[in-house]
ChimeraX commands (.cxc) that place a marker at each C-alpha (Angstrom):
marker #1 position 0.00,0.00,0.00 radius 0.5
marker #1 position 1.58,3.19,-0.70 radius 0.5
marker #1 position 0.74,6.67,1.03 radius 0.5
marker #1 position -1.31,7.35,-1.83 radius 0.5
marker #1 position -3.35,4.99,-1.03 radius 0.5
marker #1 position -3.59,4.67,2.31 radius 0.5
marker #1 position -4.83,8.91,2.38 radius 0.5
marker #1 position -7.78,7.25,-0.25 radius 0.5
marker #1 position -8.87,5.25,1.93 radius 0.5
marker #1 position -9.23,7.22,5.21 radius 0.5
marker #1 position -10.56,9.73,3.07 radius 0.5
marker #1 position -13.28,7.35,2.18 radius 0.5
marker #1 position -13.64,5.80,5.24 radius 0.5
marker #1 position -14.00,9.61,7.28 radius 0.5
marker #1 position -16.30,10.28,4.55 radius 0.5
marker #1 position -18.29,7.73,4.71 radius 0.5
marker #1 position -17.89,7.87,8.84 radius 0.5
marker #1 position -19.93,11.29,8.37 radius 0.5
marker #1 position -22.98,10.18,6.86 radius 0.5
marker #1 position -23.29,6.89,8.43 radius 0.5
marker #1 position -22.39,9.43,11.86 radius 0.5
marker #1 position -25.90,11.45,10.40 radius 0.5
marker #1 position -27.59,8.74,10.10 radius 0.5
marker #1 position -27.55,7.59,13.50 radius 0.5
marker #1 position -27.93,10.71,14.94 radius 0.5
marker #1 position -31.50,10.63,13.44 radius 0.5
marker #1 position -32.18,7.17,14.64 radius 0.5
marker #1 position -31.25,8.99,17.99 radius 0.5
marker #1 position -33.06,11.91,17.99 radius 0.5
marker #1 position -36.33,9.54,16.85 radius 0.5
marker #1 position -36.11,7.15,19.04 radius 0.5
marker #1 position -35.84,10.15,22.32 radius 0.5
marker #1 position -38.89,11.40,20.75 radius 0.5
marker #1 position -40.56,7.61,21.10 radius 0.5
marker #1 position -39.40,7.73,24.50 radius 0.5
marker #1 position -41.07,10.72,25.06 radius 0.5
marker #1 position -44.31,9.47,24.17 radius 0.5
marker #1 position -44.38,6.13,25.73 radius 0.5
marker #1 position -43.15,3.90,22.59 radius 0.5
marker #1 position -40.42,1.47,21.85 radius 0.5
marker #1 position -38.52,2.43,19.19 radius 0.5
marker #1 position -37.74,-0.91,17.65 radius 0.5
marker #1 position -41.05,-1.80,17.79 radius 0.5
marker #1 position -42.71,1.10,16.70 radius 0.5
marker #1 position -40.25,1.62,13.53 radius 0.5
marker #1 position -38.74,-1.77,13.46 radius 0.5
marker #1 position -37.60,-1.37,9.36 radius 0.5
marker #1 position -35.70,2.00,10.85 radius 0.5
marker #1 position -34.37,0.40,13.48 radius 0.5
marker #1 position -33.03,-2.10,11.70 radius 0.5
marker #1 position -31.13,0.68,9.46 radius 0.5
marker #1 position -29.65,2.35,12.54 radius 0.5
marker #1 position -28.29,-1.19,13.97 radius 0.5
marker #1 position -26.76,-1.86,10.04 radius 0.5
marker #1 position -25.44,2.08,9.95 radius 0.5
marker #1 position -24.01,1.83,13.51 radius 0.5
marker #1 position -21.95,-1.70,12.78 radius 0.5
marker #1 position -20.59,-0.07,9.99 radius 0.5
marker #1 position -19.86,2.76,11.41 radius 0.5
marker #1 position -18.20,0.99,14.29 radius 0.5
marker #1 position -16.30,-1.31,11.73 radius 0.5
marker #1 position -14.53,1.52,9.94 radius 0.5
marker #1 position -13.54,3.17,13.09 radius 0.5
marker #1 position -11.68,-0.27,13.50 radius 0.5
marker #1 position -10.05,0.02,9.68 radius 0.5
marker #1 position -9.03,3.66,10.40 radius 0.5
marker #1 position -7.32,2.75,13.23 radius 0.5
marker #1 position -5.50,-0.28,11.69 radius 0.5
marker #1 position -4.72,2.27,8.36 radius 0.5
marker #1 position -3.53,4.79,10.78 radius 0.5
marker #1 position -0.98,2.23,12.06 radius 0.5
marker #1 position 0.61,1.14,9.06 radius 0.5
marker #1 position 3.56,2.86,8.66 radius 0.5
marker #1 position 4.74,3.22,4.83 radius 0.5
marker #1 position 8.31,3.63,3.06 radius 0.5
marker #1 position 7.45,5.37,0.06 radius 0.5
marker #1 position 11.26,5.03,-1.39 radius 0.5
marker #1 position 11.00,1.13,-1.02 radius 0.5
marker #1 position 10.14,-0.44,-4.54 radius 0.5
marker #1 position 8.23,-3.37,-4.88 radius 0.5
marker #1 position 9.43,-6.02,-7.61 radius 0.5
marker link #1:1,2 radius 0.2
marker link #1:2,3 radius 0.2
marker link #1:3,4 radius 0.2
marker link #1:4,5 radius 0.2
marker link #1:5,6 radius 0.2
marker link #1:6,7 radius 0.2
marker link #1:7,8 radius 0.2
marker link #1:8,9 radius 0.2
marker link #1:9,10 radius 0.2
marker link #1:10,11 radius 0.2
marker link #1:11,12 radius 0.2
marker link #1:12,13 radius 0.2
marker link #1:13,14 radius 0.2
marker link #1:14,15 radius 0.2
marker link #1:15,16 radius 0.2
marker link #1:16,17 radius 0.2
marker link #1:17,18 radius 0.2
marker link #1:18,19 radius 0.2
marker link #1:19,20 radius 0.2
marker link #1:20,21 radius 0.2
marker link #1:21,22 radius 0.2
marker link #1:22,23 radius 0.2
marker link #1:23,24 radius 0.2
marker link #1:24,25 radius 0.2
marker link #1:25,26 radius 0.2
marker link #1:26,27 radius 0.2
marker link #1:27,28 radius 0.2
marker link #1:28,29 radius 0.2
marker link #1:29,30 radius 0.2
marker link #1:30,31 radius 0.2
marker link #1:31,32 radius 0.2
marker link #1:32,33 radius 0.2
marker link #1:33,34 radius 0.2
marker link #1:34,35 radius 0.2
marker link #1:35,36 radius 0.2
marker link #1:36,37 radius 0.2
marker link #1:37,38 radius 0.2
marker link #1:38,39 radius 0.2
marker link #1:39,40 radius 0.2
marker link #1:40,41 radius 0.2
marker link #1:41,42 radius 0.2
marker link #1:42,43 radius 0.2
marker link #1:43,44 radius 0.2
marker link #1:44,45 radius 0.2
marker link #1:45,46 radius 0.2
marker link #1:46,47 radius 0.2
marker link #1:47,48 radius 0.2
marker link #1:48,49 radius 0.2
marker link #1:49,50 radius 0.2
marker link #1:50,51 radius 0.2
marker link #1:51,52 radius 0.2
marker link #1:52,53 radius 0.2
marker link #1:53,54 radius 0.2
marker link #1:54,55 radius 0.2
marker link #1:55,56 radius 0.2
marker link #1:56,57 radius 0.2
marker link #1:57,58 radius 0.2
marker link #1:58,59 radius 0.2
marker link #1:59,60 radius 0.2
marker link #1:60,61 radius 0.2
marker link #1:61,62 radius 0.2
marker link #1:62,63 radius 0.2
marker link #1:63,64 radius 0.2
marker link #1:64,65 radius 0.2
marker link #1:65,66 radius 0.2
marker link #1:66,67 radius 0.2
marker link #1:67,68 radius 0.2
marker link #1:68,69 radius 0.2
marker link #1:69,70 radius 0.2
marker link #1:70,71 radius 0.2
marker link #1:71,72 radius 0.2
marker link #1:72,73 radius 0.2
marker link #1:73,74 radius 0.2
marker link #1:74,75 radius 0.2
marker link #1:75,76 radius 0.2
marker link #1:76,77 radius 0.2
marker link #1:77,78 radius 0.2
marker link #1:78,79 radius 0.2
marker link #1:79,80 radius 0.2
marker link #1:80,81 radius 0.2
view
């Protein structure tokens, strides 16, 4: 991997961190108001539920790639053959 590539990626990832980040904040801020008036989110809205569980594993799984990314050190003047 060169440095190139490894600035694509947690470009991408950070990217991608900010919608999916978006995206649960509204399946946060919707399921305080079901609080609020007596209902259980997951049951009320199961299909959007289900989105926020899928948006915050990913989410959560990319943190994990940035950090590995972030700890790969790279030698730009070695060639590969």
């Amino acid at each position: 991997m060169t440095s190139e590539e490894k600035e694509l990626r947690l470009q991408q990832l950070n990217e991608l961190q900010f919608e999916l980040k978006k995206e649960i904040e509204r399946g946060d801020e919707h399921a305080i108001k079901c609080i609020k008036f007596g209902y259980i989110y997951s049951e009320r809205y199961p299909q959007e539920y289900e989105d926020y569980i899928v948006a915050l594993k990913a989410y959560n799984d990319n943190e994990a790639e940035i950090q590995e990314l972030q700890t790969i050190e790279i030698d730009d003047h070695y060639e590969q053959f």
